[in-house]
MOPAC internal coordinates of N, CA, C and O (Angstrom, degrees):
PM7 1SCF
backbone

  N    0.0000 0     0.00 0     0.00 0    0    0    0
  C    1.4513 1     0.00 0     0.00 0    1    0    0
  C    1.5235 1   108.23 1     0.00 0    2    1    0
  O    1.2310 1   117.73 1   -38.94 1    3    2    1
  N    1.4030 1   121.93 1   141.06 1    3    2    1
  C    1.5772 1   122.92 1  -167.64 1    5    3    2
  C    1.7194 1    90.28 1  -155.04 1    6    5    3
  O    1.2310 1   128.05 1   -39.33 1    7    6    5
  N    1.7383 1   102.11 1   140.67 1    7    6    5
  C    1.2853 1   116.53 1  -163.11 1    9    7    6
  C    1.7043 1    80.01 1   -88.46 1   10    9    7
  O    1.2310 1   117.98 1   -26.15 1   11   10    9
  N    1.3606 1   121.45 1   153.85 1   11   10    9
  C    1.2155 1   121.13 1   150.52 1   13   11   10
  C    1.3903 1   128.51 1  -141.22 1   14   13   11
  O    1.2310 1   107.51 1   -42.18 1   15   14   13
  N    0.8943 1   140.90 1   137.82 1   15   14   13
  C    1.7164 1   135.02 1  -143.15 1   17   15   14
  C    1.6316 1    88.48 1  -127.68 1   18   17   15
  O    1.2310 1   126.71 1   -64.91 1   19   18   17
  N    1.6056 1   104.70 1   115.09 1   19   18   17
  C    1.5199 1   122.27 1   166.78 1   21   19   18
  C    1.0975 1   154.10 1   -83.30 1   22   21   19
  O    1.2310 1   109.93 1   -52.43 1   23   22   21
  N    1.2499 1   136.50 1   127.57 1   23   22   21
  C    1.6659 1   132.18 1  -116.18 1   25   23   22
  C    1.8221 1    97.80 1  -147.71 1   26   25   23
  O    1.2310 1   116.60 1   -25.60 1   27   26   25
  N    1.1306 1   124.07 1   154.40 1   27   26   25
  C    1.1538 1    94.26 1   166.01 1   29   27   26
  C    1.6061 1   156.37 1   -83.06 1   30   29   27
  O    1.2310 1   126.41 1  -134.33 1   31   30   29
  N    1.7035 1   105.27 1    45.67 1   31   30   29
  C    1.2890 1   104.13 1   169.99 1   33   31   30
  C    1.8891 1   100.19 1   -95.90 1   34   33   31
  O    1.2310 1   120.06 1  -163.43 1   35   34   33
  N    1.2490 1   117.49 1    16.57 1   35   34   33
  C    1.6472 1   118.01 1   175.39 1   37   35   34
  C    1.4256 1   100.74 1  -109.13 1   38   37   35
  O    1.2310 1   124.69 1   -56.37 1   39   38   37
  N    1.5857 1   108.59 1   123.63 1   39   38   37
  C    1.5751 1   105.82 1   152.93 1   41   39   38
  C    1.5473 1   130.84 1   -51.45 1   42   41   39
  O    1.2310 1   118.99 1   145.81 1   43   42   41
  N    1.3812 1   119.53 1   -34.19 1   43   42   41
  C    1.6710 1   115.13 1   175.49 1   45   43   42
  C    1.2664 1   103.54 1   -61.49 1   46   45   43
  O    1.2310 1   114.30 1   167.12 1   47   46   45
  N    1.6843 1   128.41 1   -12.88 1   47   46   45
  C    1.6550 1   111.00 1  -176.00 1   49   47   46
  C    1.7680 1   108.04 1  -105.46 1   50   49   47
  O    1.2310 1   133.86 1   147.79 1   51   50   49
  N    1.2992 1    90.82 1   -32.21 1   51   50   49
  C    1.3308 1    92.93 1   163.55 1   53   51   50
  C    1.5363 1   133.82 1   -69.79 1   54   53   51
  O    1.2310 1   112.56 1   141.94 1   55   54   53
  N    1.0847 1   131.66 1   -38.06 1   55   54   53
  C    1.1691 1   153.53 1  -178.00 1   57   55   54
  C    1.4374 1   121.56 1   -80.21 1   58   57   55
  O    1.2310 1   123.42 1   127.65 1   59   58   57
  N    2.0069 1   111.04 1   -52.35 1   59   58   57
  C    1.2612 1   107.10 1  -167.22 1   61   59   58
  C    1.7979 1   108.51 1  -140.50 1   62   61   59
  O    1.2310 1   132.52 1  -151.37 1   63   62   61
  N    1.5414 1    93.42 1    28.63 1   63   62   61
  C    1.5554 1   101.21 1   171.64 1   65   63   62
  C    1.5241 1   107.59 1    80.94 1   66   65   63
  O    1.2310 1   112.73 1   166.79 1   67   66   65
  N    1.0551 1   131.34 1   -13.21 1   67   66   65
  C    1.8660 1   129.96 1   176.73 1   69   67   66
  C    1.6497 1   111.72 1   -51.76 1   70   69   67
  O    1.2310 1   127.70 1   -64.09 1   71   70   69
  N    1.4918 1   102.78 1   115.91 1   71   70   69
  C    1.4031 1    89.94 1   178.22 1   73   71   70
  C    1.2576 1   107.50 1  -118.54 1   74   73   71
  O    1.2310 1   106.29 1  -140.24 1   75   74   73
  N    1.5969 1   143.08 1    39.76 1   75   74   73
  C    1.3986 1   138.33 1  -158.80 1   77   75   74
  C    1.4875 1    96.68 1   169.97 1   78   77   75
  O    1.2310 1   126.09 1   -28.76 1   79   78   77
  N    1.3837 1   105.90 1   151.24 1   79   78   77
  C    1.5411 1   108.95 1  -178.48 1   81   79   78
  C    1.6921 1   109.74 1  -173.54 1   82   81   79
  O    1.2310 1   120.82 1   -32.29 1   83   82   81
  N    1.5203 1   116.04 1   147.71 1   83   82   81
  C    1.4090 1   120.29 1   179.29 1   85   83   82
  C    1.4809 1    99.64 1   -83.00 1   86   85   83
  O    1.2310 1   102.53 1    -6.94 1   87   86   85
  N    1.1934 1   149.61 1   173.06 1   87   86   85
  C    1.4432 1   160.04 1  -170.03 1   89   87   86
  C    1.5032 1   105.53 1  -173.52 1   90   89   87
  O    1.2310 1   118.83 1   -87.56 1   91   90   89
  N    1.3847 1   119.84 1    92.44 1   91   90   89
  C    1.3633 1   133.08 1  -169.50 1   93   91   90
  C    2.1935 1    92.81 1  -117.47 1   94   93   91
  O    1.2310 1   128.58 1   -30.82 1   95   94   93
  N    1.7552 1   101.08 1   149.18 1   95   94   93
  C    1.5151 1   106.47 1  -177.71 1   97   95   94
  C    1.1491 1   111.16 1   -99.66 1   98   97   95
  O    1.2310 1   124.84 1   -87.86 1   99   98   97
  N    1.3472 1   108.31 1    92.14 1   99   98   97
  C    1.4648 1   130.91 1  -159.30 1  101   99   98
  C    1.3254 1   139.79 1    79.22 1  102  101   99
  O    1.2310 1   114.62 1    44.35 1  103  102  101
  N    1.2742 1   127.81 1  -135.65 1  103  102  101
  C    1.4065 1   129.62 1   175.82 1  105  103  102
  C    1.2634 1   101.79 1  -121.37 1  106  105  103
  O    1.2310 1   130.10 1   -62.73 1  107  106  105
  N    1.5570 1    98.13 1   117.27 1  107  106  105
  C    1.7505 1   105.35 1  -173.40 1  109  107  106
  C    1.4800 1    93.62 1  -122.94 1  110  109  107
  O    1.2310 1   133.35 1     0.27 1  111  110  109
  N    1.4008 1    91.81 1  -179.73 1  111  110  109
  C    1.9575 1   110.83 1   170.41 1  113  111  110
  C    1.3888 1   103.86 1   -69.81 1  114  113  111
  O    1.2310 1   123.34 1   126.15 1  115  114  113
  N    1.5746 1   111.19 1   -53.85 1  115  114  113
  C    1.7877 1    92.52 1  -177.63 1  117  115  114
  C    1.6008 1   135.24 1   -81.44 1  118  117  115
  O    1.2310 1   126.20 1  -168.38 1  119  118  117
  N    1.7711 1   105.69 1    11.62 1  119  118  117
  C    1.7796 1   124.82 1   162.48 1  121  119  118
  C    1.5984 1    92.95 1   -79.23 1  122  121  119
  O    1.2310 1   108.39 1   143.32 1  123  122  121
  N    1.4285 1   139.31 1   -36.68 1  123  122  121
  C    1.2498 1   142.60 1  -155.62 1  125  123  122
  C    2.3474 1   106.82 1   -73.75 1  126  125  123
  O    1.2310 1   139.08 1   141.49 1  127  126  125
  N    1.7608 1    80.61 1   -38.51 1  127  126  125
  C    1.5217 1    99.63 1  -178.80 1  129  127  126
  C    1.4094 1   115.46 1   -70.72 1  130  129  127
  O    1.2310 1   130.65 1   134.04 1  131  130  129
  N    1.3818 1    97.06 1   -45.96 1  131  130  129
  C    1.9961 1   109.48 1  -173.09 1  133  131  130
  C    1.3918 1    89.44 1   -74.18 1  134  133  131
  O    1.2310 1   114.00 1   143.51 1  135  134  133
  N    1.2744 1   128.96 1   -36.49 1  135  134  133
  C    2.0217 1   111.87 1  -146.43 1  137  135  134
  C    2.2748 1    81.56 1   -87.01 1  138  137  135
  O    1.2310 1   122.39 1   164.48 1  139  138  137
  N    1.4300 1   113.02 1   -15.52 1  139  138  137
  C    1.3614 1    91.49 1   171.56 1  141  139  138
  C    1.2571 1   124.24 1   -87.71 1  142  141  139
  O    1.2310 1   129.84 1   140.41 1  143  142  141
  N    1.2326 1    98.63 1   -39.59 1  143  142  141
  C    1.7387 1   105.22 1   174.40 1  145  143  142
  C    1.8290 1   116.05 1   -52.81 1  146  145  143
  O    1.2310 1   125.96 1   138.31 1  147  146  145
  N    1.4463 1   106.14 1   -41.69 1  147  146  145
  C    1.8980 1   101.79 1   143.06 1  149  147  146
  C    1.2101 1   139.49 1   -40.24 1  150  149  147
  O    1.2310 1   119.90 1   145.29 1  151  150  149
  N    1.4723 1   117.80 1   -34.71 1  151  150  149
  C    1.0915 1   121.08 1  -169.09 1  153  151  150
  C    1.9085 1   107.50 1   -85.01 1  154  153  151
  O    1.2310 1   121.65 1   151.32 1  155  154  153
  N    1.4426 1   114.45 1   -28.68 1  155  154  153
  C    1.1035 1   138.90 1  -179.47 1  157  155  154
  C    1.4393 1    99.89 1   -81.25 1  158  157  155
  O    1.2310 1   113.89 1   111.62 1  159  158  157
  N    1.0930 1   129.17 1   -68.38 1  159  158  157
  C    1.5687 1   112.78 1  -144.21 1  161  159  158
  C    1.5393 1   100.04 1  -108.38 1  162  161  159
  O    1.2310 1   121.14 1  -172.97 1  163  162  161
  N    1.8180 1   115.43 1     7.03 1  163  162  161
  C    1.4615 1   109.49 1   174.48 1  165  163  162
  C    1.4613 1   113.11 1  -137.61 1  166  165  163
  O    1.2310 1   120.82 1  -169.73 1  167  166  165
  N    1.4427 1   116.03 1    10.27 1  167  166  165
  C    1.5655 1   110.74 1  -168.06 1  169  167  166
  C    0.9347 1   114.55 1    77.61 1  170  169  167
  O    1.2310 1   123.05 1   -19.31 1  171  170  169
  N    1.8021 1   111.76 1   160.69 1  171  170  169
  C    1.0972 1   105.61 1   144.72 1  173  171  170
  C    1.7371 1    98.06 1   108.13 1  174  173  171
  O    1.2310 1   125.52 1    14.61 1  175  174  173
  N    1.1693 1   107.01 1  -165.39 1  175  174  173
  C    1.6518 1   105.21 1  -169.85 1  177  175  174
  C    1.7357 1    96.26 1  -158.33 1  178  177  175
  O    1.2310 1   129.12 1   152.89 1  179  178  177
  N    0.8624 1   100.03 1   -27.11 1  179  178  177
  C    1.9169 1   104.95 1  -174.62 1  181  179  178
  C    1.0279 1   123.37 1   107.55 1  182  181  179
  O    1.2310 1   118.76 1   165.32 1  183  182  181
  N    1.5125 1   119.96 1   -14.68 1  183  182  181
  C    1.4655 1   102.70 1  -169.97 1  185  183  182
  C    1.3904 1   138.74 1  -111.06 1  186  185  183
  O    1.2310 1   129.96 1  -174.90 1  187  186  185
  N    1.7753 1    98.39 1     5.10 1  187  186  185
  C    1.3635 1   100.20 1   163.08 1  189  187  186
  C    1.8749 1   106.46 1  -111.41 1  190  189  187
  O    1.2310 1   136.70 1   -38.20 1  191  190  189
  N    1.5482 1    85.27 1   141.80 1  191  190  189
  C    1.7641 1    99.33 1   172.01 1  193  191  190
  C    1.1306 1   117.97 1   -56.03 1  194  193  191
  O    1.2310 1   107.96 1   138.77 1  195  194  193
  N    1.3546 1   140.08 1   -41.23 1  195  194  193
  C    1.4378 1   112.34 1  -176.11 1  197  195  194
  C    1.3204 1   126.02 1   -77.84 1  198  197  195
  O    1.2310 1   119.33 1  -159.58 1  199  198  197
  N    1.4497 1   118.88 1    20.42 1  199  198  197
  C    1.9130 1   127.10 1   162.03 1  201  199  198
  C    1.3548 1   121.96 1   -88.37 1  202  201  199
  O    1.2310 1   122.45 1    -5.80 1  203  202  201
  N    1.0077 1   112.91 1   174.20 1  203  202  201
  C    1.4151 1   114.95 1  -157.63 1  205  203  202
  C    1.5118 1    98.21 1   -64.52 1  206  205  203
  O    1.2310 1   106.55 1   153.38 1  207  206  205
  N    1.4994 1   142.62 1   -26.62 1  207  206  205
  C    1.1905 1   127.56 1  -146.00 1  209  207  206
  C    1.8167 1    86.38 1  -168.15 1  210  209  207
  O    1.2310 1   126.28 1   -26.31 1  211  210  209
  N    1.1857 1   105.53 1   153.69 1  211  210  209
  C    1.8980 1   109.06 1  -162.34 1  213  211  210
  C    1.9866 1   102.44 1  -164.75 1  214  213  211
  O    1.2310 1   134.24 1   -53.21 1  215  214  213
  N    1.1021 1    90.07 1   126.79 1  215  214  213
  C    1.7647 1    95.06 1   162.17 1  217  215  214
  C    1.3679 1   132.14 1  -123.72 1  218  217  215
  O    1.2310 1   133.52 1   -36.36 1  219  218  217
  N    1.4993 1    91.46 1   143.64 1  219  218  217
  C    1.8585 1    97.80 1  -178.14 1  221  219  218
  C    1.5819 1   105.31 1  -141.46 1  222  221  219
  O    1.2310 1   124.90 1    -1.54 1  223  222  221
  N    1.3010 1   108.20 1   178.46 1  223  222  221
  C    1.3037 1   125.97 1   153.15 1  225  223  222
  C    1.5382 1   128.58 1   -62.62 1  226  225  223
  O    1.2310 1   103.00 1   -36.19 1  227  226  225
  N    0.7755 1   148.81 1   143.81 1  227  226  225
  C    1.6017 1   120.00 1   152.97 1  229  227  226
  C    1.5990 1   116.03 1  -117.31 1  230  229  227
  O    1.2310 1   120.87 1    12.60 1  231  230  229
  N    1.0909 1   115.95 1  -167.40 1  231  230  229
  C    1.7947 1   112.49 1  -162.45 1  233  231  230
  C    1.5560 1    96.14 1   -98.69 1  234  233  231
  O    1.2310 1   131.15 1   -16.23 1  235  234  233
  N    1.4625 1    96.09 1   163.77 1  235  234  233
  C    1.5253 1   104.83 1  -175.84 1  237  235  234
  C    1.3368 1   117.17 1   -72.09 1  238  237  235
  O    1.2310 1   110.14 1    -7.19 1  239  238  237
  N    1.5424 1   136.13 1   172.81 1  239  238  237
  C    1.3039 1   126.02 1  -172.14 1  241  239  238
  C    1.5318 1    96.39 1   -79.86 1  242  241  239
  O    1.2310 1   113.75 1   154.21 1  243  242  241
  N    1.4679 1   129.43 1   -25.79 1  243  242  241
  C    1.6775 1   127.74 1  -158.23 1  245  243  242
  C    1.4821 1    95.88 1  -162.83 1  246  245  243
  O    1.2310 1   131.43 1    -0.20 1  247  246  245
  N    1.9323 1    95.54 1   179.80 1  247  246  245
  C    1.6381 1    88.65 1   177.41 1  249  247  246
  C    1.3901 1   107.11 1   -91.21 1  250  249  247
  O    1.2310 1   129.66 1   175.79 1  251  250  249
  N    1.5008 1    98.99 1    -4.21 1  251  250  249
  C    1.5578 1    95.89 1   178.42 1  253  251  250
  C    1.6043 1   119.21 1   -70.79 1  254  253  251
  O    1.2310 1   113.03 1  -176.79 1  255  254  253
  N    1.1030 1   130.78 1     3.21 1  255  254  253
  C    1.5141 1   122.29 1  -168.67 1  257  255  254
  C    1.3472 1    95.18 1  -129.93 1  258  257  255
  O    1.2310 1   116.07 1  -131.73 1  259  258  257
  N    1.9373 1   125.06 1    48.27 1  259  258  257
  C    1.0725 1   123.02 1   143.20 1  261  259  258
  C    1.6298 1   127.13 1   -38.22 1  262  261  259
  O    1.2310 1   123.64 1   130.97 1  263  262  261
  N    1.1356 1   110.62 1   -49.03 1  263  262  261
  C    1.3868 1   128.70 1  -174.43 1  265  263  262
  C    1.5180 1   104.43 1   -62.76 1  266  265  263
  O    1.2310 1   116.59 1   148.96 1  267  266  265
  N    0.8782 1   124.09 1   -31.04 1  267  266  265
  C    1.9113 1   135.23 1  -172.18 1  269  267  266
  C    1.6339 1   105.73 1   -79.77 1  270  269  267
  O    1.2310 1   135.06 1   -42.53 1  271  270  269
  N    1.1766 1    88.47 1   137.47 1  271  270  269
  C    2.0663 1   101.11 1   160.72 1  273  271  270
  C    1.5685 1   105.21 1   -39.07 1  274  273  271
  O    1.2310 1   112.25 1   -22.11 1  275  274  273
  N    1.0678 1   132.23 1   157.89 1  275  274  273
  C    1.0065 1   168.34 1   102.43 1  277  275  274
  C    1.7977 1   116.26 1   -20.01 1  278  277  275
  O    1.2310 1   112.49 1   -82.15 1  279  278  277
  N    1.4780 1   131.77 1    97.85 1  279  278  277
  C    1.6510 1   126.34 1   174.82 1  281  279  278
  C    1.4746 1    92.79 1   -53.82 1  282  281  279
  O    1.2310 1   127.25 1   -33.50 1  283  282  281
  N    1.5587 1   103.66 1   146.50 1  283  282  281
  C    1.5316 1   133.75 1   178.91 1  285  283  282
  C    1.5409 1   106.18 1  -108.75 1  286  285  283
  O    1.2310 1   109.69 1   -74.40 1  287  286  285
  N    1.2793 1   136.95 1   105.60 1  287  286  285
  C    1.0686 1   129.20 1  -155.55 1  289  287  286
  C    1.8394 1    91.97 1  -113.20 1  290  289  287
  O    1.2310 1   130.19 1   -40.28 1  291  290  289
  N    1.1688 1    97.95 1   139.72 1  291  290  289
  C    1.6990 1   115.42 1   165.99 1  293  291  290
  C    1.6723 1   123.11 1  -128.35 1  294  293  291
  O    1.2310 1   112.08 1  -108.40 1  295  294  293
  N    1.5923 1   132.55 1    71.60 1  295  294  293
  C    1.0926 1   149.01 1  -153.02 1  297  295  294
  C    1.9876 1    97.56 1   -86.00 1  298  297  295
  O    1.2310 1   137.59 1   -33.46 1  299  298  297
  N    1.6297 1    83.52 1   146.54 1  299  298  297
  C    1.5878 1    77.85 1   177.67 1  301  299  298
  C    1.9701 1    96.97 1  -152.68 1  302  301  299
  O    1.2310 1   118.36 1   -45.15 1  303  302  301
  N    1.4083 1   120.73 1   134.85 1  303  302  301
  C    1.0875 1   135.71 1  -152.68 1  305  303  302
  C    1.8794 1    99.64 1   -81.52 1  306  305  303
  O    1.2310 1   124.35 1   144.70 1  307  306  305
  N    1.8709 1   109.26 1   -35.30 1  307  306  305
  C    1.5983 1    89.61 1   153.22 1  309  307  306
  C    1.4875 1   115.10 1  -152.42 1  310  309  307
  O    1.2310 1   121.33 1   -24.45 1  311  310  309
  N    1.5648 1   115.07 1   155.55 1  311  310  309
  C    1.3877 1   129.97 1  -166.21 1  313  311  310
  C    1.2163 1   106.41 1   -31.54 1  314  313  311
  O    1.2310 1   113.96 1   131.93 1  315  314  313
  N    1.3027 1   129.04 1   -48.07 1  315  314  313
  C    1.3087 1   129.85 1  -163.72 1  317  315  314
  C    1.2312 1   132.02 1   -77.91 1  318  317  315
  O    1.2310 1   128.57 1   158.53 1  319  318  317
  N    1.5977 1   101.09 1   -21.47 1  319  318  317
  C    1.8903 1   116.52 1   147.68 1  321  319  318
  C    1.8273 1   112.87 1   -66.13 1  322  321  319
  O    1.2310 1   111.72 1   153.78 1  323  322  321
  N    1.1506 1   133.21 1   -26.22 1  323  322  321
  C    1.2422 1   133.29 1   148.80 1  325  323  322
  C    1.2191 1   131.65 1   -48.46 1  326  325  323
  O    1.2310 1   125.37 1   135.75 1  327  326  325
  N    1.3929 1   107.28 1   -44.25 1  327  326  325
  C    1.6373 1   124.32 1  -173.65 1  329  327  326
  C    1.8554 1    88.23 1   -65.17 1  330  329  327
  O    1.2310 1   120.52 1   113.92 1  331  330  329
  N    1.3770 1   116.61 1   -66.08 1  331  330  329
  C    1.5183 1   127.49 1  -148.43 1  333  331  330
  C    1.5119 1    94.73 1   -68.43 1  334  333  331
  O    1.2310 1   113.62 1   135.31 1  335  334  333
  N    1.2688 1   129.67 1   -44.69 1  335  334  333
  C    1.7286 1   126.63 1   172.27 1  337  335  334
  C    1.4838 1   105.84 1   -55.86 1  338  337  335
  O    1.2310 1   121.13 1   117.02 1  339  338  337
  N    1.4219 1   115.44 1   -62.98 1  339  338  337
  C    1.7671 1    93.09 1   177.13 1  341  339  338
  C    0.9681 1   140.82 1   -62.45 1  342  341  339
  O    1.2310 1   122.43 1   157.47 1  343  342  341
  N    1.7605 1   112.94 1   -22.53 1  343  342  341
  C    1.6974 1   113.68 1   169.62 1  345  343  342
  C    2.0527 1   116.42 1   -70.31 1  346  345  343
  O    1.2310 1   131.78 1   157.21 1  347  346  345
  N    1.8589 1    94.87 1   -22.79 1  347  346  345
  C    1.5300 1   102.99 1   179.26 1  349  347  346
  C    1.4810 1   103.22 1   -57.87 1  350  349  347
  O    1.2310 1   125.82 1   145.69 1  351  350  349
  N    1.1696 1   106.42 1   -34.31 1  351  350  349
  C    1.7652 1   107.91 1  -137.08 1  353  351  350
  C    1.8214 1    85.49 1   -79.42 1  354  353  351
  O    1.2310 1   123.32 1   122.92 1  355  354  353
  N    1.5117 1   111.23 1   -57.08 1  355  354  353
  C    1.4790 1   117.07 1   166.39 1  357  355  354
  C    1.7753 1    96.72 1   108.72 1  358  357  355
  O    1.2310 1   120.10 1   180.00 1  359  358  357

């Protein structure tokens, strides 16, 4: 899991106000923990962009890393919904 702070080479910051996001390598147990502790302490379900916080896939770095996970992206519109999911999650 890697914090990443969004700028505008990301469409969720460009597009729908997201300025912060988790970036986990693939679909793990602890994307399974955070995307619930979202669902609990922020609404919502994830999957439409204009809420506070939204998940997707994102694309691979090349065509070479067919074989590789897929980044699991968990975007959130402000820091402080970040702060409250990672202290939930524990």
């Amino acid at each position: 899991m890697k914090i990443v702070k969004l700028n505008r080479r990301f469409r969720q910051f460009k597009e729908h106000g997201h300025v912060v996001a988790l970036r986990f390598e693939g679909w793990s147990k602890k994307a399974t923990e955070v995307e619930k502790v979202c669902r609990e302490k922020l609404n919502g379900g994830g999957w439409l962009r204009d809420q506070d916080w939204y998940t997707y896939y994102g694309e691979r770095n090349s065509r070479y890393d067919r074989d590789a996970a897929r980044p699991y992206w968990i975007t959130f519109r402000n820091e402080a919904d970040l702060t409250l999911v990672l202290l939930s999650v524990g």
